[in-house]
GUDO-911830 format. One line per field, with one value per residue (C-alpha): x, y, z. Coordinates in Angstrom, 1 decimal, always signed. Layout:
BEGIN
c1 = c(X; ...)
c2 = c(Y; ...)
c3 = c(Z; ...)
This chain:
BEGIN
c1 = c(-22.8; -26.7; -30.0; -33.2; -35.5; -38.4; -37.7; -39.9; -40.5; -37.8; -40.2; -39.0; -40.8; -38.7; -36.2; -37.7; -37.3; -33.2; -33.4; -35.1; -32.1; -29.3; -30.7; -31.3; -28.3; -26.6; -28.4; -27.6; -24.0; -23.6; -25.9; -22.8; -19.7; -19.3; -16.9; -17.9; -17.1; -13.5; -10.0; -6.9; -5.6; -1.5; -1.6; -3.2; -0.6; +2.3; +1.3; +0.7; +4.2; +5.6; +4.5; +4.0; +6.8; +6.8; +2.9; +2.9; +2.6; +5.2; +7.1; +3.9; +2.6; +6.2; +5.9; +3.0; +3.8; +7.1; +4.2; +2.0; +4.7; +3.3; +6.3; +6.5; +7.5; +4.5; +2.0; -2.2; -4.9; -6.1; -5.3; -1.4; -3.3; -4.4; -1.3; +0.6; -0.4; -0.3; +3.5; +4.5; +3.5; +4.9; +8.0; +8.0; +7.5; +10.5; +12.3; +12.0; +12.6; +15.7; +16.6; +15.5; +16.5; +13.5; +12.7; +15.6; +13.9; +13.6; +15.9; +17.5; +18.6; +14.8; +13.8; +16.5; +15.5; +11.8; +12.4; +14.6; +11.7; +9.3; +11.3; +11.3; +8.0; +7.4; +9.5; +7.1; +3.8; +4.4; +3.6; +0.4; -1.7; -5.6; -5.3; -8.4; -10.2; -9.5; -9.2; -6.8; -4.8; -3.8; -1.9; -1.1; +0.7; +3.3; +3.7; +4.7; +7.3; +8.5; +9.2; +10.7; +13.6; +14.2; +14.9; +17.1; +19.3; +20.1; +23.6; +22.4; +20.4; +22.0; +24.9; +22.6; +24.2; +21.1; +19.5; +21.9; +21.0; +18.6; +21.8; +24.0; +21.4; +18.7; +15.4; +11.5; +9.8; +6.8; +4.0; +2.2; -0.6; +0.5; +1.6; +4.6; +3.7; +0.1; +0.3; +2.2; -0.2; -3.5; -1.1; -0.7; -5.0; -4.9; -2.8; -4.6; -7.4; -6.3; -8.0; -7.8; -11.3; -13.1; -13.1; -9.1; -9.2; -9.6; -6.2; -4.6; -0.9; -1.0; -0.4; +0.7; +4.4; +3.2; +0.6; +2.3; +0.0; -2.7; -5.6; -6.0; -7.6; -9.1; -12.6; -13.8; -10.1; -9.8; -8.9; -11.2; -12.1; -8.6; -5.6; -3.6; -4.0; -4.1; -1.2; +0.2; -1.5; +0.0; +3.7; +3.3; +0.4; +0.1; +0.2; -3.6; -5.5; -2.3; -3.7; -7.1; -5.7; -3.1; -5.9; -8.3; -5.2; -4.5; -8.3; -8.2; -4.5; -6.5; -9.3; -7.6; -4.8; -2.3; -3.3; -5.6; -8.1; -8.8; -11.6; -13.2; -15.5; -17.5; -20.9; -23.0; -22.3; -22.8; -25.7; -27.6; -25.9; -27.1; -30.4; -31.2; -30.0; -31.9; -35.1; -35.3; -36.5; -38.0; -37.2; -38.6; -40.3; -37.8; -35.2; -37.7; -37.2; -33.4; -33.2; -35.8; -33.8; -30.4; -32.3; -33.2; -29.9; -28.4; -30.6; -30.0; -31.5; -28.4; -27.0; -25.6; -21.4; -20.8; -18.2; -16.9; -15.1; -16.2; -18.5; -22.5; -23.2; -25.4; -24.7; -25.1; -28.0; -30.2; -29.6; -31.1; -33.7; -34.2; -34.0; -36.3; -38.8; -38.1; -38.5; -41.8; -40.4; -40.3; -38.4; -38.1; -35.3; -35.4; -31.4; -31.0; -31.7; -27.8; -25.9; -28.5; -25.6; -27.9; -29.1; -27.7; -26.9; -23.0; -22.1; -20.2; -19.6; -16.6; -17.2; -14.6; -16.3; -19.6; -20.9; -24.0; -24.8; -25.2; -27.5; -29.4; -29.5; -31.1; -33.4; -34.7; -35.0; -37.1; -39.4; -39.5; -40.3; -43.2; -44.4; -45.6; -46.0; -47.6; -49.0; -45.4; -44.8; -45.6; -42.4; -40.2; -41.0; -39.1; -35.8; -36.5; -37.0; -33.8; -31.7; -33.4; -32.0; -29.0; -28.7; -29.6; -26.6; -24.1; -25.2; -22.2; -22.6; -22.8; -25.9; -23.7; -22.8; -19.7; -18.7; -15.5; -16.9; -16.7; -14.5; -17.2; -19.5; -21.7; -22.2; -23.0; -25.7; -27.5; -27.4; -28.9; -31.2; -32.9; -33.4; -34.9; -37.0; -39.8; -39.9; -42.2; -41.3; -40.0; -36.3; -36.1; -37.8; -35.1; -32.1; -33.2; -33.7; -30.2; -28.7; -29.9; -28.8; -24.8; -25.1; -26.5; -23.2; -21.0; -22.0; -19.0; -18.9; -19.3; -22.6; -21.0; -20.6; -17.1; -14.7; -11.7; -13.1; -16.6; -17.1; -20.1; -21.4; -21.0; -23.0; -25.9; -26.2; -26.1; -28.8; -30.6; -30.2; -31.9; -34.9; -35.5; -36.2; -39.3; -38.3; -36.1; -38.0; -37.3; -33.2; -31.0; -28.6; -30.5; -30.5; -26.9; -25.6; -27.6; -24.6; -22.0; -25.0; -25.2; -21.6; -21.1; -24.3; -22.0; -18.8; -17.3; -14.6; -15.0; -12.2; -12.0; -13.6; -14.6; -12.6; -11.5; -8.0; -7.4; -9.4; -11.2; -14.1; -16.6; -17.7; -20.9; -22.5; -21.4; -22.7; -25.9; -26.4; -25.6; -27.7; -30.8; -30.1; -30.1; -33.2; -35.1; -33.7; -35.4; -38.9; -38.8; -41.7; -41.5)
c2 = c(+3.8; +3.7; +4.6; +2.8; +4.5; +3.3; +1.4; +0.4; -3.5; -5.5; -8.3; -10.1; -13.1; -13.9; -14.8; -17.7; -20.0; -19.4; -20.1; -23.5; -24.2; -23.4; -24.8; -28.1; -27.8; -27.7; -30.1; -32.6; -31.9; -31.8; -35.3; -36.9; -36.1; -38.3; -36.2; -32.6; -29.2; -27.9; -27.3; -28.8; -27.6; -26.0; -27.2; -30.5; -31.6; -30.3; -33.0; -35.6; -35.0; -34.9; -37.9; -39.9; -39.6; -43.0; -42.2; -42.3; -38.9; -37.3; -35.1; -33.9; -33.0; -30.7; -29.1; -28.0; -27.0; -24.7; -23.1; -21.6; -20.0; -15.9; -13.4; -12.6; -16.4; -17.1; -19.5; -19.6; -17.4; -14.7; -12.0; -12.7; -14.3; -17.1; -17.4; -18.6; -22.3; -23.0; -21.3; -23.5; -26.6; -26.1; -25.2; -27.9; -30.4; -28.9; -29.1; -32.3; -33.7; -31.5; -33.7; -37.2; -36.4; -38.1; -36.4; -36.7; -35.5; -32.0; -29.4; -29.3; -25.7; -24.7; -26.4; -24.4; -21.1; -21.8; -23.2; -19.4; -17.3; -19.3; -19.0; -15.4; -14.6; -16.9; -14.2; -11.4; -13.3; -14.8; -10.8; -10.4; -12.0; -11.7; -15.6; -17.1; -19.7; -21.9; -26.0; -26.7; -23.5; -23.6; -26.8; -27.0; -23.8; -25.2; -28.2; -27.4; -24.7; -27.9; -29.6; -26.7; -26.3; -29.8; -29.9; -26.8; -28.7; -31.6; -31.2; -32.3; -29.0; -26.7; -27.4; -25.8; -22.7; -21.3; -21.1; -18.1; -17.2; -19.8; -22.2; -20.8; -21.0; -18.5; -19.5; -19.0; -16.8; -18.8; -17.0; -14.4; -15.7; -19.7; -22.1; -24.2; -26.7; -27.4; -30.1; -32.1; -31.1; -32.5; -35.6; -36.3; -35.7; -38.3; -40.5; -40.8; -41.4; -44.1; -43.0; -40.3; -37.9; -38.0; -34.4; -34.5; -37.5; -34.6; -32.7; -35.9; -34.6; -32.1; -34.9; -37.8; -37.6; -37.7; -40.6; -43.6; -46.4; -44.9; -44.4; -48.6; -48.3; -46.4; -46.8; -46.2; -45.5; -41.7; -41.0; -38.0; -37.1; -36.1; -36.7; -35.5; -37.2; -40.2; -40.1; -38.9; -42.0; -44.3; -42.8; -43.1; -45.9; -49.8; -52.4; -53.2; -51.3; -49.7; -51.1; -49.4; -46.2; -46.3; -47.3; -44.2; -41.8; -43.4; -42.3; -39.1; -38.6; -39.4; -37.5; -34.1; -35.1; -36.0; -33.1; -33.5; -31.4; -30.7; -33.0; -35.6; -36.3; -33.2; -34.7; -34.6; -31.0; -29.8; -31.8; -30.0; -26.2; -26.6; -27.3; -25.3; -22.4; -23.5; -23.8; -19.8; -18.8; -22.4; -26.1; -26.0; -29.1; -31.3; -31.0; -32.4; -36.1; -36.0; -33.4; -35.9; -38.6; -36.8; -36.3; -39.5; -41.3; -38.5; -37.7; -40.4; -40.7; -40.7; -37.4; -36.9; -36.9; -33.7; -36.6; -40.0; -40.4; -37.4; -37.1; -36.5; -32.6; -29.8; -27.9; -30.7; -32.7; -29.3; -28.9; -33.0; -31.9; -28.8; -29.8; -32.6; -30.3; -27.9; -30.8; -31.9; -34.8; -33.3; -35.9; -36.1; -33.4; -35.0; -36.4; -32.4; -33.2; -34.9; -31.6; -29.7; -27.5; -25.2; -22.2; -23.4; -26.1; -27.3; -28.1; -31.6; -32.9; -31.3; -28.4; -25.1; -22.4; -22.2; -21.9; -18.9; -20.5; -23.8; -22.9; -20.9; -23.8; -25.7; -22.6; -23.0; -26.7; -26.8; -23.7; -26.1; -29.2; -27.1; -26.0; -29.4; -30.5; -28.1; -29.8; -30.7; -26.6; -27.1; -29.6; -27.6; -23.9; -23.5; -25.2; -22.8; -19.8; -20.5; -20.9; -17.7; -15.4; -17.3; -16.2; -12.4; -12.0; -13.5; -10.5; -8.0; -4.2; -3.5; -5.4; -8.4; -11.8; -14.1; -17.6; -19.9; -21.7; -18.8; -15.7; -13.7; -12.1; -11.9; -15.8; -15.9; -12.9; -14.3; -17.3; -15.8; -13.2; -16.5; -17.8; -14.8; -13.8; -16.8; -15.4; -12.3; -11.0; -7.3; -8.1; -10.4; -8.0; -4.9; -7.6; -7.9; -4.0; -4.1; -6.5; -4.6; -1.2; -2.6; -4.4; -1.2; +1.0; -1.4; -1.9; -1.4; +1.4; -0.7; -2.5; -5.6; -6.9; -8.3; -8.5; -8.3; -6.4; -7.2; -10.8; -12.8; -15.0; -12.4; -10.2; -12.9; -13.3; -9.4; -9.7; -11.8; -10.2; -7.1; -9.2; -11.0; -7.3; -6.2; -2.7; -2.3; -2.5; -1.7; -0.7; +1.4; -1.3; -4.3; -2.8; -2.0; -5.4; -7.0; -6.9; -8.9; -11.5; -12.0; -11.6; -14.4; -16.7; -18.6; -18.3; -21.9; -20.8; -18.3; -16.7; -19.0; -17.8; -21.1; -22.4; -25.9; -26.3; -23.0; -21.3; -23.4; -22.3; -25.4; -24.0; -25.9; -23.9; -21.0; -21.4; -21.8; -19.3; -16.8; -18.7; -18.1; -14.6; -13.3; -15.3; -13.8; -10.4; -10.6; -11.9; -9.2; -6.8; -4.0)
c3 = c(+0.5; -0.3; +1.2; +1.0; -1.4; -3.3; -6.6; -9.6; -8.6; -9.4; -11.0; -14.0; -15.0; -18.0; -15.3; -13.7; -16.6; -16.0; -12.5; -13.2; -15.9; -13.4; -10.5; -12.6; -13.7; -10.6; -9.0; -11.6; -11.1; -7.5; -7.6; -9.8; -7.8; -5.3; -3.7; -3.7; -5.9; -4.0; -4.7; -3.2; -0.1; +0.1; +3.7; +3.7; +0.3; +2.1; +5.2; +2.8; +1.2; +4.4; +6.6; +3.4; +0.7; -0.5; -1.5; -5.3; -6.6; -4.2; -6.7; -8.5; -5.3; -4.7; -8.0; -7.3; -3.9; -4.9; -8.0; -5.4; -3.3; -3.7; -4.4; -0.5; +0.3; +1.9; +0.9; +1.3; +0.9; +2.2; +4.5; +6.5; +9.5; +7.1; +5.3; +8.6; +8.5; +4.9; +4.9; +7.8; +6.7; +3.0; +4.6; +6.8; +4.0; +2.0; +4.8; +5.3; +1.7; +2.2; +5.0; +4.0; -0.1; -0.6; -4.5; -6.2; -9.4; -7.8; -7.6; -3.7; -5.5; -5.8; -2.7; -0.7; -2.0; -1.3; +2.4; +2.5; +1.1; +3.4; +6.4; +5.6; +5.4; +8.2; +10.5; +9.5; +9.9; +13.0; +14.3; +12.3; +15.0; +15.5; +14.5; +13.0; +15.1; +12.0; +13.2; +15.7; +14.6; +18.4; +18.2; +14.3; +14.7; +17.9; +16.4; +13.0; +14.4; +16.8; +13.3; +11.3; +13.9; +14.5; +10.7; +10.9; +13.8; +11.2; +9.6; +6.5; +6.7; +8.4; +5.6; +3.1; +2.2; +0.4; +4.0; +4.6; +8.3; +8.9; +8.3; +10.8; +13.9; +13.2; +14.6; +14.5; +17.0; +18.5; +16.5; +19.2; +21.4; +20.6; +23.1; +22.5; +25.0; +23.7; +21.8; +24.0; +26.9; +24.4; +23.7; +27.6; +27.6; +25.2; +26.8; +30.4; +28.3; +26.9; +23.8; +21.2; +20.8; +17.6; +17.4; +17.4; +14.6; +11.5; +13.1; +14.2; +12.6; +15.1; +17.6; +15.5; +16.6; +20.1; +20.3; +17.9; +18.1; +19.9; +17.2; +16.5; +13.6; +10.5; +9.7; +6.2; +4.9; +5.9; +9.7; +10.0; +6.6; +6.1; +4.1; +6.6; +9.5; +7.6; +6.3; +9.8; +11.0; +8.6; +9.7; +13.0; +13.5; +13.8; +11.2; +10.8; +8.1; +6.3; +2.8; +3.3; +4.2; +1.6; -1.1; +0.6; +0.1; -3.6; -4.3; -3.2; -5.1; -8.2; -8.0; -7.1; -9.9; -6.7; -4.4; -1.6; +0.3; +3.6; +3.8; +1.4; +0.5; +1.4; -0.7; +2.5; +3.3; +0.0; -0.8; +2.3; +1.9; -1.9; -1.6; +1.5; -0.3; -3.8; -1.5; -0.4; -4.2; -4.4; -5.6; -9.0; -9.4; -11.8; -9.0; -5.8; -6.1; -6.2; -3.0; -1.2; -2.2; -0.8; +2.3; +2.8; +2.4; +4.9; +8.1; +10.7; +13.6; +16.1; +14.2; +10.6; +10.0; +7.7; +5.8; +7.0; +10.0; +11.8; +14.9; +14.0; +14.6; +15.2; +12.1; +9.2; +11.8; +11.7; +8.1; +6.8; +8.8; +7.4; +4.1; +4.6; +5.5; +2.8; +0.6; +1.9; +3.6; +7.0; +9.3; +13.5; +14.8; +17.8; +16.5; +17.7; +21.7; +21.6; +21.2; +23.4; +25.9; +28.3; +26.0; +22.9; +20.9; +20.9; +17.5; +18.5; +21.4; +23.1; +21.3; +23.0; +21.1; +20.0; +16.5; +16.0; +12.2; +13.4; +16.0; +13.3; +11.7; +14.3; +14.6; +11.1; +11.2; +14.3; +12.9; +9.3; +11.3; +13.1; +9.6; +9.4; +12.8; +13.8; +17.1; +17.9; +18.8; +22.7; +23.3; +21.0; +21.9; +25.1; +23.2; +20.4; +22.8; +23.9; +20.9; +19.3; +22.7; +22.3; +18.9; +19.9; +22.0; +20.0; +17.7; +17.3; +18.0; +14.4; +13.6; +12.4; +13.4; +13.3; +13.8; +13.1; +10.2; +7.9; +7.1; +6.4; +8.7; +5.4; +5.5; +10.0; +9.7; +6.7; +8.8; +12.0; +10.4; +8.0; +11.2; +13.1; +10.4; +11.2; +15.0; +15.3; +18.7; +18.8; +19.6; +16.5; +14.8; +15.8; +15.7; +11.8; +11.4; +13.3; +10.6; +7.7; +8.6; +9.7; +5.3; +4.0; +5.7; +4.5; +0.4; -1.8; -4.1; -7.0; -6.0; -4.0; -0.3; +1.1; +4.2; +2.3; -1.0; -2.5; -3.7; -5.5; -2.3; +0.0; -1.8; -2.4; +1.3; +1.9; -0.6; +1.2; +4.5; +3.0; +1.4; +4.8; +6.5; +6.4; +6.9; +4.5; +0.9; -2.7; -2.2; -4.3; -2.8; -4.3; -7.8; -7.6; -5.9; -9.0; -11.7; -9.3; -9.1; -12.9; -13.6; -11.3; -11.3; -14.4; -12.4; -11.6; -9.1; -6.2; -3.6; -0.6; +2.6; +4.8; +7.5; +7.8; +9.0; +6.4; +4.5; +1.2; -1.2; -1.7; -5.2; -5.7; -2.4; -3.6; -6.8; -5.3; -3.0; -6.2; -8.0; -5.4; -4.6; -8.0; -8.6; -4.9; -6.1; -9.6; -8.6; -5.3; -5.1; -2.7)
């Protein structure tokens, strides 16, 4: 663990020229791909394979599936809690080919043993508990487990001597703390409704089986942003739209060489996370035009979608204006007042838990949008005074925050103590202090940051945690954290820590918080 000590200052102009490359460079890539820097997804390919078989591509996508089965059976990443949904839904998926024979140019041998090893590893993490509050997990989860032993009640299963026990009327444990009944309790919501939520539209396959017919129609292509519940939409939906949602899959199919992610495309996100995070050290000048541009096409007055097909929000809303401000085209963040819940901001509309980085987010934003507005500050303060103490107690014990939109608590505090850091008030100030003490007690012994063992983006935002205190100057921990930074800052790929339905890395972002930190690390004077 380190101490704070006084350092020699860490200034090194020669570095500044880098910075402008790689940010350019980064910029210029992320401003080509129409659908965002991230890798397929085990869970959303094994729905696709699933609900749609007859989608071209179907036994690539198996092949590919049975390849990433680890040597315990189970499937995903991360620690066993993670690994839960991935593991059920691959196993679901090669159960059902099992059942419907619907790959014939697949080995039933190899699909056997995998459903075995799955079903296997299924039985020990359905104890791990301490679930992540991943998408839906609480109706995936029930639903998936619904489907599995239906599929093991078939004959033409259950005839599979390759199952062993799981043949002869061995059964799945409901995974601790799940409800069976949940997803048909949401369907029966639904169904006196008479409509299904947009917030359930990006998770529809948890309730596909249960609602036929009742989302009408697909705008766009993609029923929430996802592969998944589009293709659980086209099993189970009506007639109108099929070819556009077949065509929207097909695109997807070929961009991710027949895998799919867990939502697509993620451009808008991406564009925003990346240069927010490029901002901190500072836009160089070549890259201005293109971010104002990005900001332009995104912020909208009634609230921005993070991708198509999914409700406006808090989180990606604060963040067009936030980077419209950064970019010196500050824009109104009145589009905020929408998701405005009492003391805090809800980050969509029917929101069940509440997200601390996206109400940092709207923190900054407003504080940005005051940086050049200034005579706007007497409407906004009381709004901002209130997010700010909202933010101060969602702070942990430790000194850290957390939230559902990240693994990490690395990612939530950098979040909350970026936002803080503009606010001068004496609790800000100590919540800060707080922060910086709880990263400094929790450095790796070889220099990095990490929840699960030290990685590259957790240890630029510990970085940056530390450089937004003003107590804490000229580390031994910033000089040491300083070698992940440049063993990474060319890295293309990084270990997956966000949560969508499970967990995914969006590359790009991560790239560019490296990118920054190493650069705000090298230019920092004591």
């Amino acid at each position: 663990m380190s101490s704070i000590s006084r350092q020699a200052p860490l200034i090194r102009p020669q570095h500044a020229n880098s910075y402008v490359k790689r940010a350019q460079k980064l910029i210029t890539s992320v401003d080509n791909d129409p659908w965002g820097s991230v890798l397929p997804s085990v869970y959303e390919t094994s729905r696709v394979a699933s609900w749609t078989p007859w989608l071209e591509g179907h036994e690539r996508r198996l092949a590919w599936l049975l390849d990433q089965q680890s040597a315990d059976g189970s499937w995903g990443e991360g620690p066993a809690p993670y690994r839960l949904l991935p593991t059920l839904g691959v196993t679901e998926a090669l159960l059902s080919t099992l059942r419907q024979d619907t790959a014939p140019g697949v080995s039933r041998e190899r699909l056997a043993a995998a459903v075995a090893n799955g079903l296997a590893a299924l039985r020990d993490l359905s104890r791990s508990g301490a679930w992540p509050d991943t998408a839906a997990i609480e109706i995936l989860v029930p639903d998936l487990v619904v489907l599995i032993h239906e599929h093991l009640d078939q004959p033409e299963v259950a005839a599979l001597s390759r199952l062993g026990p799981w043949s002869r009327g061995q059964r799945l444990t409901q995974p601790r703390g799940f409800q069976a009944a949940l997803p048909d309790r949401v369907a029966e919501q639904c169904r006196v409704a008479g409509a299904v939520p947009p917030k359930l539209h990006h998770t529809f396959e948890g309730v596909a089986r249960r609602l036929p017919k009742m989302v009408p129609a697909v705008p766009g292509g993609l029923l929430g942003s996802s592969p998944a519940a589009t293709a659980a939409w086209l099993a189970t939906g009506p007639d109108a739209d099929r070819e556009k949602a077949v065509t929207a899959l097909t695109a997807v199919a070929e961009r991710y060489t027949g895998l799919f992610p867990e939502a697509t495309p993620i451009s808008v996100f991406e564009r925003l996370w990346v240069a927010a995070a490029l901002a901190r050290p500072g836009l160089p000048a070549t890259c201005v035009a293109t971010v104002r541009a990005w900001a332009a096409e995104i912020y909208d007055t009634t609230g921005v979608r993070g991708a198509p097909g999914l409700p406006p929000d808090t989180d990606d809303t604060a963040m067009a204006v936030l980077v419209s401000a950064l970019a010196g085209s500050p824009r109104d963040p009145s589009p905020l007042s929408a998701f405005e819940a009492g003391d805090h901001y809800d980050c969509y509309v029917g929101e069940d838990t509440g997200s601390s980085t996206a109400n940092a987010h709207a923190l900054q934003a407003l504080t940005a949008w005051l940086s050049h507005r200034p005579t706007t500050g007497n409407a906004l303060q009381a709004r901002m005074d209130l997010t700010r103490d909202w933010l101060l107690g969602q702070q942990q014990p430790d000194g850290s925050w957390c939230d559902k939109w990240h693994a990490s608590p690395y990612y939530a505090t950098q979040r909350c103590v970026t936002a803080l850091s503009g606010h001068t008030a004496p609790t800000t100030r100590n919540a800060v202090r707080s922060a910086a003490d709880w990263v400094l007690a929790t450095q790796h012994d070889d220099g990095s940051w990490g929840v699960w063992g030290g990685t590259a983006e957790e240890t630029a935002y510990a970085v940056q945690i530390l450089l937004s205190s003003t107590d804490h100057t000229g580390t031994q921990a910033l000089e040491r954290a300083e070698h992940t930074l440049r063993e990474a800052v060319h890295s293309s790929h990084h270990p997956a820590l966000w949560h969508d339905k499970s967990l995914y890395a969006p590359h790009a972002v991560v790239r560019a918080e490296v990118t920054a930190a190493l650069n705000l690390l090298q230019t920092h004077q004591p």
